[in-house]
N, C-alpha and C positions, 0 to 999 in steps of 0.2 A: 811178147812182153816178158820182162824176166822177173823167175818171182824170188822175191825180198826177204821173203819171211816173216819171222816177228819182228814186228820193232817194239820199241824200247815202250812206248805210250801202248800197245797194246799188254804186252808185259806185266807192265803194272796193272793196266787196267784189271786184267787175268790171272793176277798172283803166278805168272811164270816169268820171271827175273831169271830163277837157271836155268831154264832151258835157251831164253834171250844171251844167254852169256854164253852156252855152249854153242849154243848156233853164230855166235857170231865168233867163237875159237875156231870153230870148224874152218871158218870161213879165212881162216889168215887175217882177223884184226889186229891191228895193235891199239894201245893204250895212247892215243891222241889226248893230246890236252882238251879235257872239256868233252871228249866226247862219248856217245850214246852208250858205247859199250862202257868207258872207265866209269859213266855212272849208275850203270845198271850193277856194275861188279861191286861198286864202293854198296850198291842198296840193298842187293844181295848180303855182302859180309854183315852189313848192318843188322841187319832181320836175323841173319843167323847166330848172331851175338846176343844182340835180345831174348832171341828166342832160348837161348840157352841160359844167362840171364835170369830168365822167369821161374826158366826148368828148377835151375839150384834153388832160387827162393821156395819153390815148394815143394822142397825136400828131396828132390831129385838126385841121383847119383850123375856124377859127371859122365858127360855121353862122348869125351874123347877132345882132340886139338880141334 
C-alpha cells in the first residue's frame, strides 16, 4: 500500500499546513481548482499574514515579505 502522507484534514488538525504544502510540492502537485493542496497553501498564507498582523499590532518590528 502506498503511503500518502499528510493530508490536508490531518494538517490542520496538527497545525502542519507547511509541511502538507511542502510534501505535496515535493510531490509535483499543481494548483487544481478547489483542490487539497490550493487550500491548504491559501490557509497557510492566511495564518501567516495574521500571524504577522498581530506581530505589528504589538509593537513588533516587521519580520520581512
Amino acid at each position: 500500500m502506498e503511503d500518502l502522507g499528510l493530508s490536508m484534514r490531518a494538517a490542520l488538525a496538527q497545525d502542519r499546513l507547511e509541511e502538507f504544502v511542502q510534501q505535496a510540492q515535493a510531490r509535483g502537485v499543481t494548483l487544481d481548482r478547489g483542490s487539497d493542496f490550493e487550500r491548504g497553501l491559501a490557509l497557510l498564507v492566511l495564518r501567516r499574514h495574521r500571524d504577522r498582523e498581530a506581530h505589528l499590532e504589538a509593537g513588533g518590528r516587521p519580520k520581512g515579505p
